[in-house]
N, C-alpha and C positions, 0 to 999 in steps of 0.2 A: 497771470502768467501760467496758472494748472490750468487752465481753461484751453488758452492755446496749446499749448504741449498736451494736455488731450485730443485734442485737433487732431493736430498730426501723428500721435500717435495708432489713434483708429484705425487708416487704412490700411497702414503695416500689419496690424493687429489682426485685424480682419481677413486679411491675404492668409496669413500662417494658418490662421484655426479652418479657414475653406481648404485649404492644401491639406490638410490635416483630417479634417473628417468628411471632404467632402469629394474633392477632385480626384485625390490619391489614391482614397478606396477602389472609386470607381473606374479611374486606370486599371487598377490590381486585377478590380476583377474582370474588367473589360479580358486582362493579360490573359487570365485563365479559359476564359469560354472561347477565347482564338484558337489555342491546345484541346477542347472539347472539353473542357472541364467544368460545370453549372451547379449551381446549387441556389441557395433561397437567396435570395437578393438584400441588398447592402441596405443598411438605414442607418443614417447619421448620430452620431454620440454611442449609443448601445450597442450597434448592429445588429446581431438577435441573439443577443443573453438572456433579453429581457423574457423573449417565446419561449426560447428551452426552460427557462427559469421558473418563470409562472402559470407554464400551461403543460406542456413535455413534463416535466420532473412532477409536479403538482397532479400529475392527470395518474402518471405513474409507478407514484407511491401511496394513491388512494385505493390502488384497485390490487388484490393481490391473483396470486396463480389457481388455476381450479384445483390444483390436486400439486402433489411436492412432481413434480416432472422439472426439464431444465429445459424445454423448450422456448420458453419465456422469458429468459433470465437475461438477455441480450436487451430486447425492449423495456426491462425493468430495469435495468444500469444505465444503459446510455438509450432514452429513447430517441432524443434528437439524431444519433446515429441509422438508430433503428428506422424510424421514420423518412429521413431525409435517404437514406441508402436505396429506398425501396421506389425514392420519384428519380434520383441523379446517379442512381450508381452505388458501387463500393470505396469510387475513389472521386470525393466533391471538396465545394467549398463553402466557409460558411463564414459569418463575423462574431470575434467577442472585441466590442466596442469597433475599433475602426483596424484593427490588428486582423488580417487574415488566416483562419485556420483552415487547411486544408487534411481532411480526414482520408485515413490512411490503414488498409487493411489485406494487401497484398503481402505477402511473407517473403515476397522478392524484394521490395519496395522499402520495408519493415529490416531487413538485414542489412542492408546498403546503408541504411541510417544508422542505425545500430553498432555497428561492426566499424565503422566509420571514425579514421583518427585524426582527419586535417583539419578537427574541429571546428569544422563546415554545419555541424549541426550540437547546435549546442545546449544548455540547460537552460530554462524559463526561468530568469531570475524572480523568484519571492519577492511581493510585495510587502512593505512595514505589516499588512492584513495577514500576510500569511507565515512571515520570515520565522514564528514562533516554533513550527515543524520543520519548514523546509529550508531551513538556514544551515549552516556549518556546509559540511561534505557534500551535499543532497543540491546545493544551488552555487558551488565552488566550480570555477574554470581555469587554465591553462597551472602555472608553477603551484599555487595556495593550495588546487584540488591536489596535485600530485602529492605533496607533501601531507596532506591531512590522509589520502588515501592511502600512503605507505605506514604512516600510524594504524591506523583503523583495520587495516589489511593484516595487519602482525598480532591486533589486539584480538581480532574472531578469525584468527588461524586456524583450521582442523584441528592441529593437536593441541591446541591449546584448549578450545571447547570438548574435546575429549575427558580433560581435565577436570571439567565441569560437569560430566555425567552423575558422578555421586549427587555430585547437589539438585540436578534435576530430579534423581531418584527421592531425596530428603524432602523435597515440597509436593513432589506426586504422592508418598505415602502421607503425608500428612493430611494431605485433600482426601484421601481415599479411608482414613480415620475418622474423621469427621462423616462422610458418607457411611461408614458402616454404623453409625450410631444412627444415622437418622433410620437410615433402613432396619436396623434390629428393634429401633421403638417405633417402628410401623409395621412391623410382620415380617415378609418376605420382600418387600419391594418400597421404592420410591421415588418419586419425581424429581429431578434436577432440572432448572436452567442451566443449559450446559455452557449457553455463552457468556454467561455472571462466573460461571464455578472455571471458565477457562480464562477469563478477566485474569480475577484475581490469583489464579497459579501461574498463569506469564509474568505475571508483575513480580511476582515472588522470586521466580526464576531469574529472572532480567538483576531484579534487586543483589542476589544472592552471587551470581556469577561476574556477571560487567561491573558491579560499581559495589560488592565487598561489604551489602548491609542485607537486611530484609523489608520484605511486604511492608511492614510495620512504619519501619524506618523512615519509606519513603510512602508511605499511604495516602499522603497530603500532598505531594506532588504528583501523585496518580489521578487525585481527586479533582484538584487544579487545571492539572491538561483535560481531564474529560469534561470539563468547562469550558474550555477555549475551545472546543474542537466544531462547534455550531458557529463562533466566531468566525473559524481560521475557514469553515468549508462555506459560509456567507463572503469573504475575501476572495475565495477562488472561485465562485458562481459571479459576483458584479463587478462588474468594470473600475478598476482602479482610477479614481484623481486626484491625481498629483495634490500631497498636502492635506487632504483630507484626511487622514489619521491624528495632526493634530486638534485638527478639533473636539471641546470639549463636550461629543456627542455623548447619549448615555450607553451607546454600544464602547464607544471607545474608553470613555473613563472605566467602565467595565474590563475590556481589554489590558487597560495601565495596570488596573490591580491586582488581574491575575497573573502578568506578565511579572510584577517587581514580587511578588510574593513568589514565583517559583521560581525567580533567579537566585533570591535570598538563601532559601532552603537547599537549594543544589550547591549555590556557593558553600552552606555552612557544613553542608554534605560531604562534600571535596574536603577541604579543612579538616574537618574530624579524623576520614580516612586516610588522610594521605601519608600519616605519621604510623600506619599500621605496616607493619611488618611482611603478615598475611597478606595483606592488600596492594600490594609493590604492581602485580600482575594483572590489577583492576584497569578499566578502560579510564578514568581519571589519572592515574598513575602514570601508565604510559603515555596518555598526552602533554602531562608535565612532566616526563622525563623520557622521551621518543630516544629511540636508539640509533640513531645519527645524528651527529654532534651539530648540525647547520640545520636541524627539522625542529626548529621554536617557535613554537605555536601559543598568540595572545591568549589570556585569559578569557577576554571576551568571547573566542572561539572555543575555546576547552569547554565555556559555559553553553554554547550554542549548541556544539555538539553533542552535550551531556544530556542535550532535551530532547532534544532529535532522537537518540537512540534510549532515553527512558519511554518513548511514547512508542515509537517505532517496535520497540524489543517486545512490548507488552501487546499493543492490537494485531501484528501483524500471528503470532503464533498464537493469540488468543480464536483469533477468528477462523484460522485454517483449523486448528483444531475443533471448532464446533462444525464446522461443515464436514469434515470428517466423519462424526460421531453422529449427523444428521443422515449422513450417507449409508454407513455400518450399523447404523437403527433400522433403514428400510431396506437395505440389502443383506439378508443374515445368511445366505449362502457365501459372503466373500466373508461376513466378521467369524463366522466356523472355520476361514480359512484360512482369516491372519489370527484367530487363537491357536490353530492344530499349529500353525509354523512359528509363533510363541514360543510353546511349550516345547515342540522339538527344538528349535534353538539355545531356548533361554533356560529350557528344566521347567519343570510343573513349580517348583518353588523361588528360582531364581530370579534374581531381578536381572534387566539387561547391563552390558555392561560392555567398555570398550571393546572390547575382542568378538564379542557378542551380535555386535548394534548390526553392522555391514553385512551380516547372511542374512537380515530381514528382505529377504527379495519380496515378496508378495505385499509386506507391508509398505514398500517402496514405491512397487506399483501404486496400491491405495492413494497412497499420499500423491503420488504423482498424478493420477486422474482427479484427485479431488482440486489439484489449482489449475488441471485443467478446467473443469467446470464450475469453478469461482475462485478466480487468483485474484491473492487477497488486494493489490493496486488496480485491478479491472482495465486501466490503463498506462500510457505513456505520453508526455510532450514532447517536444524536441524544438524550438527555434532554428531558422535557416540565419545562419550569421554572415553571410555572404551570398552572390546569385551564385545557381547550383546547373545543373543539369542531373536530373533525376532519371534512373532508369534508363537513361540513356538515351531521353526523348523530350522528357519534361523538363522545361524552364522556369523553375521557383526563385520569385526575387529575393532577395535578402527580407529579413525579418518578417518572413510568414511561420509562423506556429506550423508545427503540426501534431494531429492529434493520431495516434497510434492505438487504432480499437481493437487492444489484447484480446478482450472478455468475446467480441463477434471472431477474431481469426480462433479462439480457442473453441468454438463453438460453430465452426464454417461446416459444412456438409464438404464441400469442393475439396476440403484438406482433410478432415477427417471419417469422409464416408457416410453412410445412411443410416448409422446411430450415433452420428457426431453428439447428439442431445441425448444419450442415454449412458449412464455410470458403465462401462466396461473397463475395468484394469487390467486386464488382457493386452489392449492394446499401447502399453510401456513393459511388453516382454521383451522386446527389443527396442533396439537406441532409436527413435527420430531423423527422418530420409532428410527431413528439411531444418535446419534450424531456427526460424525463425514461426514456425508452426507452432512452436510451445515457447513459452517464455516467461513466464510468470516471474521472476526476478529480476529479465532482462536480460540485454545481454553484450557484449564487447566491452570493454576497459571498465565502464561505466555498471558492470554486471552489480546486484546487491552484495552491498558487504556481507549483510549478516543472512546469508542464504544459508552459509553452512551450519548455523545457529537454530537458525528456525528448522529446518530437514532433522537435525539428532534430536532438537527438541519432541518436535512433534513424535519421530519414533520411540523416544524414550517413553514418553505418554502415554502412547497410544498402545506399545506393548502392555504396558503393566497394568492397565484398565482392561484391555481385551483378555489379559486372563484371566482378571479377578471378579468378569461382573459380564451378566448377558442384557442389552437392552435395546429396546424396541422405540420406535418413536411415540409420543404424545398423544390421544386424540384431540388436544389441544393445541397444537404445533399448529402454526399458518406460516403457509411458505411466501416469505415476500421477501427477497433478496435485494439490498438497497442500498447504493453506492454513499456513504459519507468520505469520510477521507480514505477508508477499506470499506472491502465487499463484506457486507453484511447481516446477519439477518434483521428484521427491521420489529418481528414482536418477542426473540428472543427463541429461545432454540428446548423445546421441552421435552425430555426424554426418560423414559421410565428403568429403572436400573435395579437389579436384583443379584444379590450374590449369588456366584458360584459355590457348590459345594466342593 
């Protein structure tokens, strides 16, 4: 009887999985090269994950830049961009598995998607692979996002992270304590990893403000996720199949244990705090106790999003701030420039402080050139959840990806002129003709929560180091700038520091 009923089950069988990685594709893409659309051609099961994977990314994270220049930093993030742009265009097509991506880098193209409410384009939902980051808020659609975004939205309010400036100030001097010891029992000067020493003070940060403990505190859940993070960014390079997570692979029983051990800890995390008084105002707080009486949000999601923004809170400002101080190493005419505007702001003595923080113009600039020339997501996805008409020309079918390559439009010559690849802050003295030219957050509904989080952070930072300390880069430093889950640098960021007197 299974004998038969296999029989006949076969050719139904066999119909679905051809329709599915074989006939379907190659309609799709057939669709696109009618519109003049072309890119690498289709291959059944993988499509070409597999090339970008082990030859593209492999080719170009073995090789680094001849010298710290940004000219290169486009092919060293996305090279299959880089590569494939330069045989199909700026605007192709390409496969990960049988799923169409179509790469995207027009800023007219890029806002229309963006800006876009009839949620015609919507979030890549997270695989079981990857759901560990990009779970809660981050891969939420239609009533569940709304509601979690008006939480989250009230939790990293401006004035509220205002609020939180002292505390930024309390773990800036404390890192910068610890530095003055190494440097006085070395002489005049000494070497920092800048991107170890910005780790661990976003963590601090993040700890101390959002969730109402410290570094300390939460040091084993920092540890945890930068465990999972070779995991999660293995989940978003190979092609998802269905059910394969439970298997008792040793990647995934790996996976189960870091997973159940820092849901533990967060849970017991939440619990401890939630009874603090002080802590009413913590991002756990207000997700179990949201200030509209119909906004009740499951535990399982309070814990989702608890992990999202402990991992999120810590890389994202850790790593802007080392490319910063990579930048203001090699560039000592603009760091003379945001210490002179320090000091007259802030006082030769003073630390910054809310009244203070918003006349840092020039520091503003800095910071805004520096995610020009490595925003710390490098990119965007967007799913087409319906057929579209794009631009007002192009016919994209329902459920084609698209990949939005921030790091090349940040980096365009055509948008930003004929030192697009070179450090000028100059050019954010005035506001942006186009919006969708710059974007390192993002932008429409969907813009990052915690932008205004990371921008005070990093000013806070960045003043009170720039007046206490003059430093230059490394001759140790090797610039290889390397897309993991954030832009990053890939042998750590070395920089020489010596007090001011």
């Amino acid at each position: 009887m299974s004998v038969w009923l296999l029989l006949h089950l076969l050719p139904p069988l066999f119909f679905v999985v051809f329709f599915k990685l074989v006939w379907n594709p190659l309609r799709i893409q057939r669709h696109f090269r009618q519109q003049g659309i072309r890119g690498p051609s289709y291959h059944p099961i993988f499509g070409n994950s597999i090339q970008i994977r082990r030859r593209m990314i492999v080719e170009a994270e073995s090789s680094c830049l001849n010298s710290f220049n940004h000219d290169g930093v486009v092919q060293r993030v996305m090279p299959h961009f880089h590569n494939w742009s330069k045989v199909y265009g700026d605007l192709f097509l390409y496969w990960f598995g049988s799923t169409p991506r179509l790469a995207v880098s027009d800023p007219d193209l890029i806002k229309e998607i963006l800006v876009n409410n009839s949620g015609s384009f919507g979030k890549i939902q997270a695989t079981p692979d990857t759901r560990v980051f990009f779970g809660g808020l981050m891969g939420m659609e239609g009533e569940k996002w709304i509601v979690h975004r008006r939480i989250t939205t009230h939790a990293f309010n401006l004035e509220r992270i205002k609020e939180w400036i002292p505390e930024m100030v309390d773990s800036t001097r404390n890192m910068m304590s610890k530095w003055d010891a190494k440097i006085g029992a070395n002489g005049s000067e000494f070497e920092f990893d800048v991107h170890k020493e910005f780790h661990d003070l976003a963590a601090d940060i993040i700890s101390r403000t959002a969730f109402g403990s410290s570094f300390e505190e939460g040091k084993r859940i920092f540890e945890l996720q930068q465990r999972q993070v070779m995991l999660v960014l293995q989940g978003l390079r190979n092609v998802y199949i269905p059910g394969f997570n439970y298997v008792p692979t040793k990647m995934n029983r790996l996976r189960w244990k870091l997973e159940k051990e820092t849901t533990e800890l967060i849970r017991k995390l939440i619990e401890k705090n939630k009874h603090r008084k002080q802590n009413s105002q913590t991002l756990p707080a207000l997700l179990m106790s949201p200030y509209k009486k119909d906004d009740v949000i499951p535990l399982d999601d309070i814990l989702s999003e608890c992990k999202t923004f402990y991992f999120i809170g810590k890389e994202a400002p850790a790593h802007f701030l080392t490319w910063t101080f990579l930048l203001l190493g090699r560039h000592q005419e603009w760091q003379n420039k945001a210490r002179e505007e320090v000091v007259r702001v802030c006082g030769a003595n003073a630390f910054p402080s809310v009244e203070n923080l918003a006349e840092l113009k020039i520091v503003r600039m800095i910071l805004n050139e520096t995610l020009r020339l490595y925003p710390p997501a490098g990119l965007m996805m967007r799913r087409v959840t319906e057929n579209v008409k794009l631009g007002g020309r192009l016919d994209i079918p329902a459920g084609t990806e698209l990949f939005l390559a921030m790091t090349a439009v940040h980096h365009d010559v055509g948008t930003w002129g004929e030192d697009a690849n070179e450090f000028n802050p100059m050019r954010f003295a005035e506001p942006r003709n186009h919006l969708a030219s710059f974007f390192p957050f993002g932008l429409g509904a969907r813009v990052c929560v915690g932008q205004n989080l990371t921008m005070v952070e990093a000013k806070t930072v960045l003043a009170m180091i720039v007046r206490q300390y003059s430093f230059t880069i490394s001759p140790s430093y090797v610039h290889a700038p390397m897309l993991s889950l954030t832009l990053q640098p890939q042998y750590g960021a070395q920089i020489t520091f010596s007090k001011r007197s």
